[in-house]
Backbone as CSV, one residue per row, in Angstrom:
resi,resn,N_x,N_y,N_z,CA_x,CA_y,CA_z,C_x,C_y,C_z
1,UNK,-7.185,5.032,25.885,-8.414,4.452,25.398,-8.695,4.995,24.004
2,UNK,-9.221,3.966,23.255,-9.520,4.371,21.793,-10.767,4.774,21.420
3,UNK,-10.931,6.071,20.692,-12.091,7.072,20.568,-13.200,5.857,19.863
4,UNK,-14.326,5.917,20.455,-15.407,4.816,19.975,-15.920,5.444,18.229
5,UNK,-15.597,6.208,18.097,-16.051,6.657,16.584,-14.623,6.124,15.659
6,UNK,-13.493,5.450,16.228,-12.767,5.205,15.370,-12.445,3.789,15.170
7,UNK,-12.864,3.661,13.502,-12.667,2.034,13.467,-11.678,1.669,12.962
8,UNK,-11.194,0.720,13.367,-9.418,0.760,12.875,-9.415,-0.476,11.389
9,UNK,-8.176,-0.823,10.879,-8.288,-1.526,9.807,-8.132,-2.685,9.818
10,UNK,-8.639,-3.835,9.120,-8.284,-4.657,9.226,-8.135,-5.310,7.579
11,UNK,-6.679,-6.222,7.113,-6.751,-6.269,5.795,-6.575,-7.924,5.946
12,UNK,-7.439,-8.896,7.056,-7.167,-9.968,6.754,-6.938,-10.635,5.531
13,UNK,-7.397,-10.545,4.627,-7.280,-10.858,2.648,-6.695,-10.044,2.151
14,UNK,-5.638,-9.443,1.338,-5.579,-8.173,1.069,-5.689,-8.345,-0.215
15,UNK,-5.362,-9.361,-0.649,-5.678,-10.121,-1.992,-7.027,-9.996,-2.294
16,UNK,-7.984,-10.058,-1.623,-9.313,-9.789,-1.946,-9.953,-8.943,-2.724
17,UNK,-9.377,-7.488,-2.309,-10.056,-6.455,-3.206,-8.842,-5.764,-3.734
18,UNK,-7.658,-6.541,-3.977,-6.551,-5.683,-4.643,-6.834,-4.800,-6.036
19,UNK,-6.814,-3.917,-6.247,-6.922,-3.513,-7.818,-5.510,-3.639,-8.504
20,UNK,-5.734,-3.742,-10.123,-4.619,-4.266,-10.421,-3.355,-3.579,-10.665
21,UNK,-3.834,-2.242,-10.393,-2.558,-1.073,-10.283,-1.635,-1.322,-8.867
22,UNK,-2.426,-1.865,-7.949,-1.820,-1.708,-6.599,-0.929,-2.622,-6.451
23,UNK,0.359,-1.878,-5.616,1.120,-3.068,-5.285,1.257,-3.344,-3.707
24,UNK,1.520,-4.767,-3.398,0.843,-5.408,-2.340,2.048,-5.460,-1.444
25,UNK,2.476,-5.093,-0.339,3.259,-4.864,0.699,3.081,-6.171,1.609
26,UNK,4.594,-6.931,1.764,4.865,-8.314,2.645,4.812,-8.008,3.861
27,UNK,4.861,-8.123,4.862,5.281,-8.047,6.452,6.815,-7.972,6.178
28,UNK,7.360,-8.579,5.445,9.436,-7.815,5.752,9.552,-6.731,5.093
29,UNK,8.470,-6.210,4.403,8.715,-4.860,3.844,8.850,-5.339,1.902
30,UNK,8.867,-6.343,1.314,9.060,-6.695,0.349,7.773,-6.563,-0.620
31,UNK,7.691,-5.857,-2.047,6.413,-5.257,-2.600,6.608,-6.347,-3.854
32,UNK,5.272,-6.526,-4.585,5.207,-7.211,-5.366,3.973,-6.453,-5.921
33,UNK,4.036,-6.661,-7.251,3.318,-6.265,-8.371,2.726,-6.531,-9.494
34,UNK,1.507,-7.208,-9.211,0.596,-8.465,-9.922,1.505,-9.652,-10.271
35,UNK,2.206,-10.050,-8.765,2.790,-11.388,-8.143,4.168,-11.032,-8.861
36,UNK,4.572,-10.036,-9.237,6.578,-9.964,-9.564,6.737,-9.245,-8.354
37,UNK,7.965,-9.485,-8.220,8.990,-8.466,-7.283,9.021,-7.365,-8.024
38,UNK,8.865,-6.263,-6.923,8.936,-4.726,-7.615,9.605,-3.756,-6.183
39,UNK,10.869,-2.916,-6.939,11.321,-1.793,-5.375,10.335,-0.568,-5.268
40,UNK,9.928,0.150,-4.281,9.383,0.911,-4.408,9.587,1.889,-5.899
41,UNK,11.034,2.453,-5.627,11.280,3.564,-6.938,10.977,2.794,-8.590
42,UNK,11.224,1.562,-8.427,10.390,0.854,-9.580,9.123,0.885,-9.948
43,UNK,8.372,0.974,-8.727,6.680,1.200,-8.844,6.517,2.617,-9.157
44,UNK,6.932,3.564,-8.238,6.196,5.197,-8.669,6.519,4.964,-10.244
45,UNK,7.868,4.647,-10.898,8.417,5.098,-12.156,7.395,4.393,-12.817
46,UNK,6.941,3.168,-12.552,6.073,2.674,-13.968,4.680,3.335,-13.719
47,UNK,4.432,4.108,-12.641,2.529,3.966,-12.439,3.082,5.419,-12.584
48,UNK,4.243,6.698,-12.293,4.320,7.448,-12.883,4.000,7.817,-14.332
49,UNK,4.612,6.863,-15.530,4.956,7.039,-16.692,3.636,6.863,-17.302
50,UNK,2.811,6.080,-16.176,1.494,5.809,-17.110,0.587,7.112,-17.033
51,UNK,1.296,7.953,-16.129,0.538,9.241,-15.835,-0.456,8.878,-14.715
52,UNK,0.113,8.283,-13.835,-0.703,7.911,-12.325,0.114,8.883,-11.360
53,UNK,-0.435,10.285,-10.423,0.363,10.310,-9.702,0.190,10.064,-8.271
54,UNK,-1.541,9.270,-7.941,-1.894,8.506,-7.018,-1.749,7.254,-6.931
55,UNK,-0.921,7.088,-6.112,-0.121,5.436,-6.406,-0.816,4.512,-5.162
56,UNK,-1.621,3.235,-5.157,-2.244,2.726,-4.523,-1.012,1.365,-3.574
57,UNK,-1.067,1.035,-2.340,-0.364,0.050,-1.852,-1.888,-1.108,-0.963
58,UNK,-1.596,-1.993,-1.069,-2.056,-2.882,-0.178,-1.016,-3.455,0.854
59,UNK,-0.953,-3.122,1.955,0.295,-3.415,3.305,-0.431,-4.724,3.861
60,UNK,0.517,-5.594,4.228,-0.268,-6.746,4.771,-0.352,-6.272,6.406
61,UNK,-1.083,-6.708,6.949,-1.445,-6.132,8.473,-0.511,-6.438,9.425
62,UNK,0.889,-6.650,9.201,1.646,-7.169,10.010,2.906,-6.557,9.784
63,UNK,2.803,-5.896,8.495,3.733,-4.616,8.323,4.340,-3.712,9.344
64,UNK,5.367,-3.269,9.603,5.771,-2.483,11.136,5.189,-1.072,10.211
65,UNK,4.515,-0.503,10.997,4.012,0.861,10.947,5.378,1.818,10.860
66,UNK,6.283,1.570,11.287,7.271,2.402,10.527,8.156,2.014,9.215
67,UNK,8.090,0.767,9.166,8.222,0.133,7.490,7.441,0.816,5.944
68,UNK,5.892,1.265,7.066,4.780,1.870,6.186,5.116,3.243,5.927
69,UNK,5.606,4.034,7.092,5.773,5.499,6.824,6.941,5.503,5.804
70,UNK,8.040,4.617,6.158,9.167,4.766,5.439,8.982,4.798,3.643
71,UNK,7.995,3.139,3.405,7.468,3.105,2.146,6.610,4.721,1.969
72,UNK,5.709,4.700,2.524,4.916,6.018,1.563,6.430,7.165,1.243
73,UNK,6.945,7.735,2.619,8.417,8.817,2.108,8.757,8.556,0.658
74,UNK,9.340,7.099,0.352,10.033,6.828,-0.900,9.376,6.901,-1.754
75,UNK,7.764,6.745,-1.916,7.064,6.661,-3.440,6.757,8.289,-3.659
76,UNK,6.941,8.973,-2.205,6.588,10.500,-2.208,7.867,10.810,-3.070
77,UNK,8.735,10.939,-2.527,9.784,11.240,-3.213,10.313,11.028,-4.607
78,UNK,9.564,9.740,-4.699,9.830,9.369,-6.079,8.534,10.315,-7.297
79,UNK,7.791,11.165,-6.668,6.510,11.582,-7.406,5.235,11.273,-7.574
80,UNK,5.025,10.823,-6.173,3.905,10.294,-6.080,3.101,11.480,-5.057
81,UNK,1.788,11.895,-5.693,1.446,13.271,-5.367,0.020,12.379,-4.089
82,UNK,0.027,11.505,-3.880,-1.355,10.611,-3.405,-0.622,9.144,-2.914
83,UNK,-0.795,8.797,-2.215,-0.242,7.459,-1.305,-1.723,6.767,-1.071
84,UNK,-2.376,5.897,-1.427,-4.111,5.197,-1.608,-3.210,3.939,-0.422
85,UNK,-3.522,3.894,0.775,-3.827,2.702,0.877,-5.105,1.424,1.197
86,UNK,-5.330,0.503,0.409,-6.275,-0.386,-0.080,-6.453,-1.377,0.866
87,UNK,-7.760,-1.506,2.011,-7.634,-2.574,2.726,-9.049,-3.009,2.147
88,UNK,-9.574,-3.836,3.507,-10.668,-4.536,3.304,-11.530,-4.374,4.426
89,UNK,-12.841,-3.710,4.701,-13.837,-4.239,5.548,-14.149,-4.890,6.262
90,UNK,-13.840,-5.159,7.416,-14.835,-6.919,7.886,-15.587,-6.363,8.013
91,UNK,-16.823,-7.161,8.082,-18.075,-7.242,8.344,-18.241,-7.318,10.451
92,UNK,-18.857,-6.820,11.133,-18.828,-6.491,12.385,-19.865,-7.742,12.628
């Protein structure tokens, strides 16, 4: 049973409140980056260089939760000192 103080996420839109640093995670695991194709180690390196070392993702909600751990490992590795991930609110 799930603890009643915990509300879980939901990113029906994720497009909604994307910021424009963030890059947006497919359900096959495929990232894109203000609508280009981007690999993970492509993203830390450019949001690295800009001197970002909190790197923001939007995961679409259908993402396999171990697709997600795997992504954060690689942007860690790549120098990413902060993993932000960006959903959305519903309204209850």
């Amino acid at each position: 049973m799930l603890d009643r103080e915990i509300e879980l996420i939901d990113t029906r839109n994720p497009m909604a409140s994307t910021p424009p640093d963030a890059a947006v995670i497919r359900p096959d695991g495929s990232m894109t980056l203000n609508g280009a194709a981007i690999t993970p180690e492509m993203y830390a390196r450019t949001r690295l260089a800009d001197g970002e070392t909190a790197l923001r993702i939007v995961p679409d909600r259908n993402l396999p939760a171990k697709a997600l751990v795997e992504l954060v490992a690689t942007l860690r590795a790549a120098g990413a000192s902060e993993i932000w991930i960006v959903t959305e609110r519903v309204p209850r």
